[in-house]
C-alpha positions, 0 to 999 in steps of 0.5 A: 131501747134502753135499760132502766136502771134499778136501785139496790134497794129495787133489785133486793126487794124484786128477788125477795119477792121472787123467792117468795113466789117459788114453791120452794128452794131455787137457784140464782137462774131461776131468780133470774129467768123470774125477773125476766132476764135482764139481769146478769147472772152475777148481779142476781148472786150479788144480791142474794148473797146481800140479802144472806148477809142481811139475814132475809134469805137461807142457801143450801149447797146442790152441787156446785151451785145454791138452792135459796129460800126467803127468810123474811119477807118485803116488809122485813126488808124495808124495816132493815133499810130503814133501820139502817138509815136511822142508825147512821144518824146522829140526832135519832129523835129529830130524824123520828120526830120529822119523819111521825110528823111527815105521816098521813093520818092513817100511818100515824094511827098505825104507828101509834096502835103498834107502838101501844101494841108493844108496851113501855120500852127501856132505854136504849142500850147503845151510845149516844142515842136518845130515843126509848125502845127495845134492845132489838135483835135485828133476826126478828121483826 
């Protein structure tokens, strides 16, 4: 029997949606015994402490270990992902043009109700990009 191998992006998403299945504040263990066990303890810590960095969990300090509490949840997640692709890019409107363009009709009326949704936008802000929207603060969605 051999172990399937999942992504970062996998394993941050499956401990997010751990977290946010406890009743409240829990450790790495229990994270770790929810996603069945598999994981080494270690492992488990790393991603928790990516997703702090990445602002979508909070940790308090019990003793000598950390009790973890969802701050976002999986949407929110995949948001930063995407975010963070779309900001490694160099042509911004070519990348969101080719990816409006690849959406099924139902996403496209989504995306165009929530854009409406949100209102006109400003320029961007940052150097060398050329799309219109918000100044965003990464904490909000």
């Amino acid at each position: 029997m051999g172990r399937t191998r999942r992504g970062q992006g996998e394993l941050e998403g499956q401990v997010l949606g751990a977290l946010r299945e406890a009743e409240g504040p829990v450790t790495a263990a229990w994270v770790r015994e929810r996603l069945g066990g598999d994981l080494a303890y270690t492992t488990v810590v790393t991603i928790l402490t990516r997703l702090l960095a990445k602002d979508v969990v909070a940790r308090e300090r019990q003793g000598r270990s950390f009790l973890w509490t969802p701050t976002a949840d999986v949407a929110r997640l995949a948001a930063l992902r995407m975010r963070r692709l779309l900001d490694g890019e160099q042509d911004r409107e070519a990348v969101l043009a080719s990816f409006v363009t690849a959406l099924p009709p139902g996403d496209e009326q989504v995306l165009r109700a929530l854009l409406e949704a949100a209102g006109p936008r400003g320029p961007d802000p940052r150097p060398g990009t050329h799309a219109d929207h918000a100044d965003h603060d990464d904490t909000q969605v």
